[in-house]
C-alpha positions in Angstrom: -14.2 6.9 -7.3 -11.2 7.6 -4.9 -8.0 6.2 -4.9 -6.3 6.9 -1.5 -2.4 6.6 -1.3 -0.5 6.8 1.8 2.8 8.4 1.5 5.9 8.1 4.0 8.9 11.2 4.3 11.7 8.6 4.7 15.6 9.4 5.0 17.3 8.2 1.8 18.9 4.8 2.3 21.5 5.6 0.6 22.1 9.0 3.1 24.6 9.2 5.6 22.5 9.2 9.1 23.7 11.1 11.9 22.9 10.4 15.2 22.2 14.0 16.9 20.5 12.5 20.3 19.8 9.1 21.8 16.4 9.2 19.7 16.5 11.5 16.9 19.0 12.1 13.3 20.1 14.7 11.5 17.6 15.6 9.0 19.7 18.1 6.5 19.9 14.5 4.6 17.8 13.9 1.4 14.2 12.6 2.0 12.3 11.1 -0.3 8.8 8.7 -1.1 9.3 5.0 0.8 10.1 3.1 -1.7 7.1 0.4 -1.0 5.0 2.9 -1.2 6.7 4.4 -4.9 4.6 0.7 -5.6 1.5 1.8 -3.9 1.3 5.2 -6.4 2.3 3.1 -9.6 -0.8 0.8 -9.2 -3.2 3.6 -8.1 -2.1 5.3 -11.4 -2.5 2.2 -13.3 -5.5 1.2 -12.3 -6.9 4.5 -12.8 -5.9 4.1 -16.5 -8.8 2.0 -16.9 -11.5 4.5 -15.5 -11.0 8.3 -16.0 -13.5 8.9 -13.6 -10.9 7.6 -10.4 -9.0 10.0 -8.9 -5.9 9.4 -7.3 -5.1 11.2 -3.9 -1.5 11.3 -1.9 -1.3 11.8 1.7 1.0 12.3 3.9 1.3 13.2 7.6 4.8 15.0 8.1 6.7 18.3 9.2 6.2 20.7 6.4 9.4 19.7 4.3 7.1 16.5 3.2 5.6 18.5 0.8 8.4 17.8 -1.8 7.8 14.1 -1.4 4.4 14.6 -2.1 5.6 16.7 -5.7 7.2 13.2 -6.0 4.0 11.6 -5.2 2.7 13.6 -7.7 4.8 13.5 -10.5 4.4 9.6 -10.2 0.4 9.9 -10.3 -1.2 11.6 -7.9 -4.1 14.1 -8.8 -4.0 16.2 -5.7 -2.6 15.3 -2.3 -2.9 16.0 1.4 -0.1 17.2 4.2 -0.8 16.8 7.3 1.2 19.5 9.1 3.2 18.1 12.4 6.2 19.6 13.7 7.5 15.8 15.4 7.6 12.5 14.3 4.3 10.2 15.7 4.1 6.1 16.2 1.8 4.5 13.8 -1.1 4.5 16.4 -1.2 8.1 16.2 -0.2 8.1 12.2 -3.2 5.8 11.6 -5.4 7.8 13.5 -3.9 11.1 11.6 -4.4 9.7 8.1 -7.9 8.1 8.7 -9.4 11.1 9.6 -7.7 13.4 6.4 -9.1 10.5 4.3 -13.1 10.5 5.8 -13.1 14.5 6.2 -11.6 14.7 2.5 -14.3 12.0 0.9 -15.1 8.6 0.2 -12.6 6.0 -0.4 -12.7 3.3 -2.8 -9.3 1.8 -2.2 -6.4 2.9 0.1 -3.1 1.9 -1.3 -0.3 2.2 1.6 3.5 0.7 1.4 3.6 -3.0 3.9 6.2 -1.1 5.5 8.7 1.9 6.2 12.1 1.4 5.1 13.2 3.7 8.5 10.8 1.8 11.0 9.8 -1.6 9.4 7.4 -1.6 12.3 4.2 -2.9 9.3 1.6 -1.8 11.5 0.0 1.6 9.7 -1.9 -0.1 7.6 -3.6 -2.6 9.7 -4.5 0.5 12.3 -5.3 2.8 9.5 -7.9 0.0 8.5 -8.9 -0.4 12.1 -10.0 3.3 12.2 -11.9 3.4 9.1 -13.8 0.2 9.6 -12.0 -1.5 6.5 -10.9 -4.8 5.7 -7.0 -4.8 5.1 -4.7 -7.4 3.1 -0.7 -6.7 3.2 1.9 -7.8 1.2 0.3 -7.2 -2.3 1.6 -8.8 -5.0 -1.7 -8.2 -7.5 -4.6 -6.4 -7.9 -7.9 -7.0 -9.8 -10.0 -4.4 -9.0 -13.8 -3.6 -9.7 -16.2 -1.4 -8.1 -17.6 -3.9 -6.5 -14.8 -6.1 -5.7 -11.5 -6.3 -5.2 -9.4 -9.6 -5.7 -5.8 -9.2 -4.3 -3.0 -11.5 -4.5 -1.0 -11.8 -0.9 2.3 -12.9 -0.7 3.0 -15.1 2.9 6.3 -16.9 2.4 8.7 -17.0 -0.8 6.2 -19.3 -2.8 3.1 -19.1 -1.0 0.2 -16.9 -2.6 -3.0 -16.4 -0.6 -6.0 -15.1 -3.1 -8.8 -13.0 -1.5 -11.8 -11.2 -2.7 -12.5 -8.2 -0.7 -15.6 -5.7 -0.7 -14.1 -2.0 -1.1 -13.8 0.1 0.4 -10.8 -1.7 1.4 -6.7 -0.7 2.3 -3.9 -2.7 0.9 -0.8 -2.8 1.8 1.7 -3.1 -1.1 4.5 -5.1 -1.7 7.3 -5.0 -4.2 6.8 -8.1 -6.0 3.4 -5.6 -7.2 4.9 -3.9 -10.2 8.2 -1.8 -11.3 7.6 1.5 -10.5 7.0 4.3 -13.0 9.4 7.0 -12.2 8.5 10.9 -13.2 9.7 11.9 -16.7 10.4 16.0 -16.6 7.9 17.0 -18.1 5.6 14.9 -14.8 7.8 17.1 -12.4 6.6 20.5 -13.8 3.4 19.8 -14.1 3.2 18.6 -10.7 4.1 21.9 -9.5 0.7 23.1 -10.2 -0.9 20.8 -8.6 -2.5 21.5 -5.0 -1.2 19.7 -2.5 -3.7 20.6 0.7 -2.2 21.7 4.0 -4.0 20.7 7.4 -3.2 21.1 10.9 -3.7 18.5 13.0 -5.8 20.6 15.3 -8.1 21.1 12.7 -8.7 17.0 12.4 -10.1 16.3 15.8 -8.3 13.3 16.8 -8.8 11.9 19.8 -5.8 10.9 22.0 -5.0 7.1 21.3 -5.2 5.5 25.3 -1.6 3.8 24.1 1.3 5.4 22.6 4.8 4.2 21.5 8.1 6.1 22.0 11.5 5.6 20.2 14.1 5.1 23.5 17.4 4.8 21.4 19.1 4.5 18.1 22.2 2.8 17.7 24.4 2.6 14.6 24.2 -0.9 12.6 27.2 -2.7 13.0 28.5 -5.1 11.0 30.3 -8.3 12.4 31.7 -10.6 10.4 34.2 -13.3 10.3 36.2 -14.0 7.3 36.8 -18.0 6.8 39.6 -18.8 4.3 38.6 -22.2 2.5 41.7 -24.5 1.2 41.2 -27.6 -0.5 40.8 -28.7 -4.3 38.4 -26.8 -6.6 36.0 -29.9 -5.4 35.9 -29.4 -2.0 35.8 -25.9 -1.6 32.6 -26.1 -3.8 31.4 -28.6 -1.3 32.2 -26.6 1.9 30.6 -23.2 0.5 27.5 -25.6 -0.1 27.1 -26.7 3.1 27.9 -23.2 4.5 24.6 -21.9 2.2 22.5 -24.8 3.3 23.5 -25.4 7.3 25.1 -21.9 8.3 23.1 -19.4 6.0 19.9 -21.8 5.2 19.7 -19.5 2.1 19.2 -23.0 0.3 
């Protein structure tokens, strides 16, 4: 059986971002794997634990300088993994699209593990369109899997407290969230030997994809500001307690 696992090229969080046009950055920064989707790989690999005979399968569409983060994707677990060469960024119609048709012209899927987001875009709409295109059910926000080859039971987080439990028929797609597992970063020894393993180049010509009748375009980036208004609180030990209370509970709502 085949374990898909959808891979993003993401800007490091930590990076300084550079604004080159209205739309676009400056990409001499470090890239690396989107962290949801670091959670994706880890419980691909740990479910293949159980069954030597699953393979585990990294894709990725993204200019050629993704191939590194699929190395990554590979010294974390991968098998093997799949580029799909583009020389722009694409929405996540066109991504879905992309990915779905590497995944059927490469074989049969069992699961397909993708990240509930993208730390750069947070639009959470891959997944759902990747299962659209391959005729899939789709859960998101993972927080456990049980799966079978017959059956997979998932654990879906809604709200902070809320659990939704479903039993799906694979082949299914699953969008992973970080309550899922601790990831399983590559010891050294992982990153040579991912080094020699294939990572498969395709054009996007060479998929076929039909032009999606909708598209999305990125008008603008701005820099995130941040506003904020310090409050100095005086009073005894008592009622400053009080005050940040009520500040938490009826300003915040954090509690």
């Amino acid at each position: 059986m085949t374990i898909y696992v959808c891979i993003k090229h993401v800007p490091d969080s930590a990076a300084t971002i550079t604004i080159t046009e209205k739309n676009r950055i400056e990409e001499k920064i470090t890239f690396l794997i989107n962290p949801y989707d670091e959670h994706a790989l880890t419980e691909a690999a740990r479910i293949r634990q159980d069954d030597a005979d699953t393979e585990v399968v990294a894709v990725c569409l993204g200019k050629p300088a993704a191939e590194a983060t699929l190395r990554s994707a590979m010294a974390m677990g991968a098998d093997r993994s799949i580029l799909i060469e583009t020389d722009r960024n694409h929405d996540s119609i066109f991504t879905a699209r992309a990915l779905a048709a590497a995944i059927r012209q490469d074989g049969r899927p069992w699961i397909v593990f993708t990240g509930k987001e993208s730390i750069d875009s947070e639009g959470m709409q891959t997944h759902f369109r990747l299962a659209a295109n391959l005729g899939m059910p789709a859960a998101t926000n993972i927080i456990e899997v049980q799966a079978a080859a017959d059956a997979v039971q998932v654990a879906c987080e809604r709200d902070p407290g809320t659990v939704d439990r479903t039993r799906m028929t694979p082949p299914c797609v699953l969008g992973v969230g970080k309550g899922l597992n601790t990831p399983k970063y590559p010891t050294f020894p992982d990153i040579m030997k991912a080094r020699k393993k294939e990572v498969r180049r395709i054009g996007l010509d060479a998929l076929n994809i039909d032009p999606p009748a909708a598209a999305m375009a990125l008008e603008a980036l701005a820099p995130a500001e941040e506003r904020r208004t310090p409050k100095e609180l005086t009073g005894s030990a008592s009622q400053i307690a009080a005050r940040i209370v009520d500040i938490l509970k009826n300003e915040a709502k954090v509690i």
